[in-house]
C-alpha positions as CSV (number, residue, x, y, z in Angstrom):
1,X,-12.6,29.3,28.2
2,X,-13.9,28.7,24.8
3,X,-16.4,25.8,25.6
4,X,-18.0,28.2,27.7
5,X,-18.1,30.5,24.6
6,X,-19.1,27.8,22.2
7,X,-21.6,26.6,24.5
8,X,-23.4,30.3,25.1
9,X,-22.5,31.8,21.3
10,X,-23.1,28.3,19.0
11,X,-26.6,26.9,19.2
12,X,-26.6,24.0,16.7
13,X,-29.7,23.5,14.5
14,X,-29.7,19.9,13.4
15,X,-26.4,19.3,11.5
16,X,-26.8,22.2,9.3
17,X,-26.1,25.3,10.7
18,X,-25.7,27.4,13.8
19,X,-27.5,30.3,15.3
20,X,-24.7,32.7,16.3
21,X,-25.5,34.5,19.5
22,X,-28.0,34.7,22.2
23,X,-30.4,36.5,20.2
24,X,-30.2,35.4,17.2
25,X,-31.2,32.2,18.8
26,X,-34.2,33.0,20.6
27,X,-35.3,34.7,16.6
28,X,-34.6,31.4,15.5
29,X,-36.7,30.1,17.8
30,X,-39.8,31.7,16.7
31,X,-39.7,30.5,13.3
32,X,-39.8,27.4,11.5
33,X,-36.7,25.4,11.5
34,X,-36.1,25.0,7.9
35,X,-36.2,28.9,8.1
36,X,-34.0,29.2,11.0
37,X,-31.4,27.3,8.9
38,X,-31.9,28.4,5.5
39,X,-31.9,32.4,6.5
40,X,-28.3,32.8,7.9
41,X,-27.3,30.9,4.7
42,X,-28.7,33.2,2.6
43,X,-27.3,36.3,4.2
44,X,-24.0,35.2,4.7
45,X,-23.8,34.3,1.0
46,X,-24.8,37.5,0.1
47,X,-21.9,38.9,2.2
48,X,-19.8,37.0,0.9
49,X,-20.6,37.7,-2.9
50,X,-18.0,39.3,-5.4
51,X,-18.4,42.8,-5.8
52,X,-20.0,44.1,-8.7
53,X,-18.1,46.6,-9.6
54,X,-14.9,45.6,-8.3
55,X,-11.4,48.1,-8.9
56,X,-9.1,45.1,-9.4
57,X,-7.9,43.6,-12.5
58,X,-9.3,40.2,-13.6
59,X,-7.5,37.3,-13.4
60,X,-5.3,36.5,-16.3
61,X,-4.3,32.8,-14.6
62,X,-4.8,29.9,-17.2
63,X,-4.5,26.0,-16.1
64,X,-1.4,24.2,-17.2
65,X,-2.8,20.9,-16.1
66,X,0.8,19.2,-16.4
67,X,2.6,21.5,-14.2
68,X,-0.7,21.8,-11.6
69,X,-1.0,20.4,-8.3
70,X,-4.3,20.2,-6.1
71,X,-3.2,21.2,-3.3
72,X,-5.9,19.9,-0.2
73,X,-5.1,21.5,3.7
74,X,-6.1,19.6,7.1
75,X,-9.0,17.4,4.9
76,X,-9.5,15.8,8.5
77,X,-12.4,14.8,10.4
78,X,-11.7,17.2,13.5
79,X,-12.6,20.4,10.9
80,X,-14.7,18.6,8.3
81,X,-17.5,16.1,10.1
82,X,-20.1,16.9,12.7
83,X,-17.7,14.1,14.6
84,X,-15.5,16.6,14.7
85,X,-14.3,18.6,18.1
86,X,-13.8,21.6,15.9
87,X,-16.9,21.6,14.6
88,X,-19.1,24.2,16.5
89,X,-16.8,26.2,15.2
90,X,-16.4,25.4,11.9
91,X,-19.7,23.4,11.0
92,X,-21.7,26.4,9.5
93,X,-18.9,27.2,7.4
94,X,-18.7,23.9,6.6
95,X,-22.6,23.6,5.5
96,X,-22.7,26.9,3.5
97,X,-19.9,26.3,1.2
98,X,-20.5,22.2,0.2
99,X,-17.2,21.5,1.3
100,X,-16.7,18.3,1.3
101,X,-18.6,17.5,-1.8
102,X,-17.1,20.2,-3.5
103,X,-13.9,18.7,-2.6
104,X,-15.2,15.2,-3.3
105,X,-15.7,16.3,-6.8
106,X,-12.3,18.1,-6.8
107,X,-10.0,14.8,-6.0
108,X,-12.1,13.0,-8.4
109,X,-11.5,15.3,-11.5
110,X,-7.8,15.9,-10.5
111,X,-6.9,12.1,-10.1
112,X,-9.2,11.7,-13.6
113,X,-6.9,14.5,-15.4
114,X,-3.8,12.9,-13.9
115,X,-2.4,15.8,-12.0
116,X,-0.4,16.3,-8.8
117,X,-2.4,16.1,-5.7
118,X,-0.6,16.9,-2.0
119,X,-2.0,17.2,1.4
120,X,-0.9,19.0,3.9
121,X,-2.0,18.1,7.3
122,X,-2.3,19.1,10.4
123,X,-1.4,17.1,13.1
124,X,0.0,17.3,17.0
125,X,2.5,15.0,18.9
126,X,2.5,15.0,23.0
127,X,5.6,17.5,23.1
128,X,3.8,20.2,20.6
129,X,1.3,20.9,24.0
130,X,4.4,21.9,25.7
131,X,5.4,25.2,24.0
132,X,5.8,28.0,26.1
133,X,4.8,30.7,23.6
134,X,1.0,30.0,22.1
135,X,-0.7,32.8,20.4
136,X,-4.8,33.0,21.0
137,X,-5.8,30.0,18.0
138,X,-2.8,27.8,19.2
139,X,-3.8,28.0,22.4
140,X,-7.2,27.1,21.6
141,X,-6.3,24.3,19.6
142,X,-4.3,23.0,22.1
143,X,-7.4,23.1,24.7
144,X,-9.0,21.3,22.5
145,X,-7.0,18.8,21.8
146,X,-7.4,19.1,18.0
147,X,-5.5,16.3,15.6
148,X,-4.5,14.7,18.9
149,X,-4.7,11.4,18.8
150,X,-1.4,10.2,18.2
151,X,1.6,10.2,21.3
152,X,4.7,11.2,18.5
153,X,5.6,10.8,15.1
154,X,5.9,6.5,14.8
155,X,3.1,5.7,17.2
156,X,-0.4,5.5,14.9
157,X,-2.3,3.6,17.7
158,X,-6.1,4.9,18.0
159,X,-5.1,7.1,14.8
160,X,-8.2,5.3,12.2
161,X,-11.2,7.0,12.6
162,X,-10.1,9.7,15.0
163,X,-10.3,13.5,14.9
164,X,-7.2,13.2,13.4
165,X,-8.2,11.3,10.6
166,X,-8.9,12.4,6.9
167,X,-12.1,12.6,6.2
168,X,-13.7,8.8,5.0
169,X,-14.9,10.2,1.8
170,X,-10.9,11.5,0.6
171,X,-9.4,8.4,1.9
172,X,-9.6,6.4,-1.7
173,X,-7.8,9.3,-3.3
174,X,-5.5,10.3,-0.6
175,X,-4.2,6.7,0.6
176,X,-3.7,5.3,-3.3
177,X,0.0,5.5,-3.8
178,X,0.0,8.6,-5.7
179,X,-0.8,11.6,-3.3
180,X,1.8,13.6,-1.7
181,X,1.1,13.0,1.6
182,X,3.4,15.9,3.1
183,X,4.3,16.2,6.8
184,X,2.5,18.2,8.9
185,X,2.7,21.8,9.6
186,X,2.1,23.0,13.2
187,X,0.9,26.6,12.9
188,X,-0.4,27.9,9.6
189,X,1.7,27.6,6.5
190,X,3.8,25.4,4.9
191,X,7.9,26.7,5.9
192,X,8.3,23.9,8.1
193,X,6.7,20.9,6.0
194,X,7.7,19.4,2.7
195,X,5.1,20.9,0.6
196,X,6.6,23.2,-1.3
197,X,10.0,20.5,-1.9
198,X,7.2,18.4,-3.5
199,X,5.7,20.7,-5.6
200,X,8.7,21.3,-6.9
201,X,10.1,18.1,-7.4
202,X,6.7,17.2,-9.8
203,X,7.9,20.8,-11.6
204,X,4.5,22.5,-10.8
205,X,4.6,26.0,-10.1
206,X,0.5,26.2,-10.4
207,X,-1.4,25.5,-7.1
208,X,-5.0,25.1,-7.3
209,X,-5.4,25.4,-3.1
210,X,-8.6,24.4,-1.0
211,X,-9.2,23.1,2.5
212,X,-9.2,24.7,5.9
213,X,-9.4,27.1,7.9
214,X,-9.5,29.7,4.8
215,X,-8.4,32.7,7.5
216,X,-5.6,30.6,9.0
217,X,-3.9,27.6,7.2
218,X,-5.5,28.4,3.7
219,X,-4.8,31.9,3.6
220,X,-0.7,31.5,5.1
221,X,-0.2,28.3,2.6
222,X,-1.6,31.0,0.0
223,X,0.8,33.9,0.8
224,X,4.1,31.6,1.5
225,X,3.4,29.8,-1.8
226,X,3.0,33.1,-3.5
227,X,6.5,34.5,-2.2
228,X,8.0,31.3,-3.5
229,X,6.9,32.2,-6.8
230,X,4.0,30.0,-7.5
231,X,0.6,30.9,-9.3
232,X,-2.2,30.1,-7.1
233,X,-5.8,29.9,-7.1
234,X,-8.2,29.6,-4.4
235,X,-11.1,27.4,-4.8
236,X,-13.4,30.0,-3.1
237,X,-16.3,27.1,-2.6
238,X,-14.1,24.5,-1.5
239,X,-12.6,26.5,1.6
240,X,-14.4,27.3,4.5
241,X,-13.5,29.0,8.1
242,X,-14.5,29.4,11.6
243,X,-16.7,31.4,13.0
244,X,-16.5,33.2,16.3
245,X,-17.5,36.3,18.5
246,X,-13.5,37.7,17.3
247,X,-15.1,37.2,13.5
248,X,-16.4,35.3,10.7
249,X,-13.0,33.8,9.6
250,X,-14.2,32.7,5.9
251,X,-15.0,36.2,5.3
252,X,-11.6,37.8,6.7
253,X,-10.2,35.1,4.1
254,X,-11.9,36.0,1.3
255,X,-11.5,39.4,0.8
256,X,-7.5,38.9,1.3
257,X,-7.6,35.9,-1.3
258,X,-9.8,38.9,-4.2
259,X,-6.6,40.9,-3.1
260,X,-3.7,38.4,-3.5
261,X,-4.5,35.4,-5.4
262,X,-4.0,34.9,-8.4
263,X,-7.4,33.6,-9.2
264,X,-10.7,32.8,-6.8
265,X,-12.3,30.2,-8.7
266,X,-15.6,28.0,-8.0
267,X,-15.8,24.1,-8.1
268,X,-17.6,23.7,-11.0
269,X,-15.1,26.3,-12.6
270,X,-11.9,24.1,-11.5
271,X,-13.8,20.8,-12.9
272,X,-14.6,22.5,-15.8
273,X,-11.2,23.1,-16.2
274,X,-9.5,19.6,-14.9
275,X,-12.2,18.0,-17.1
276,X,-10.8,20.1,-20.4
277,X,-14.5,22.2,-21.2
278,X,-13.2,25.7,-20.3
């Protein structure tokens, strides 16, 4: 089961990263800690690097603040906060890209600029742990019992402060009247929430998209959002994945979103931009 891999394959070091692997945990071991958890940053920074010379086009995509939404996926405390049951899992990721800072600084320079802000959540009822066809992740999700802490749709009881819950730091900006809080999709993308009637009802056909998991929710939000003709950009620093003995799920994402976005931008790019400097 995958406690028994989490337990065996995801060492934490403090709240700051994880040693992946047997080995790589007993190397850890032997050297300071402040090493042990700056090193794998390091590397898998490196790896995740642009190309220098890369064969694609550069992007062409220019802001049009007035017909731009921020779009934020599953900004929720089972993903985002060491409190989180996901986080073994995710928590590296987490650490190495200053996610929720990054993100902090994203709803504060959208809602400054005025623009459209959604959320698209993630979120199970009782019946959803009853589907007879689960693919690998679903299944997972289910054993885990990720953004389950609600019995169906009406009932909120034990909701505040769950799993389930945004993140403390987002709630100011998501819970003030103006957000688009969509309803949640169940799988990956967006087809079977209101996201995209949203968007379209504020006329934006820009998406600046961030969140998580970048391999999974980011990444199908990103292609379905595409094929219904929006322009998006990834924030490539305000994303971030799992990671696994199957794979390293924020670099699987990344490469795809160099391939079919139409822009993989930074934070301090996207501020600069909201904020009217680039």
């Amino acid at each position: 089961m995958w406690r028994d891999i989490m337990s065996e394959k995801f060492l934490p070091i403090g709240r700051r990263s994880f040693v992946m692997g047997a080995a790589a945990a007993v190397a850890a071991s032997a050297i300071p800690s402040a090493m042990a958890a700056d090193k794998p940053a390091q590397s898998n920074l490196e790896k995740y690097a642009a190309p220098k010379n890369p064969a694609l086009p550069k992007s062409t995509m220019k802001l049009d603040l007035s017909r731009t939404a921020l779009v934020v996926i599953d900004p929720q405390i089972d993903f985002m906060s060491p409190k989180g049951k996901a986080w073994p899992m995710t928590g590296e990721s987490v650490t190495e890209q200053n996610l929720v800072p990054n993100l902090l600084r994203l709803f504060k320079a959208a809602k400054a600029a005025n623009m459209t802000v959604a959320i698209s959540p993630h979120w199970y009822w009782g019946t959803d742990h009853h589907w007879k066809i689960q693919a690998p992740v679903e299944a997972m999700q289910h054993d885990m019992k990720l953004f389950d802490d609600r019995k169906n749709e009406l009932d909120v009881a034990g909701f505040e402060n769950s799993g389930s819950d945004f993140m403390p730091e987002f709630k100011p900006y998501i819970m003030d009247g103006k957000t688009f809080l969509c309803s949640p999709h169940k799988l990956y993308g967006p087809q079977v929430n209101d996201l995209n009637l949203q968007l379209r009802k504020q006329l934006v056909d820009q998406v600046i998209l961030t969140g998580m998991l970048a391999n999974l929710c980011v990444e199908s939000h990103m292609r379905e959002l595409l094929e219904q003709g929006f322009e998006v950009a990834v924030v490539r620093d305000a994303v971030a994945g799992p990671k696994l003995p199957e794979g390293d799920g924020y670099l699987a994402a990344i490469i795809n979103y160099r391939f079919m976005a139409n822009a993989v931008w930074t934070t301090d790019e996207v501020v600069a931009m909201m904020e009217g400097k680039s």
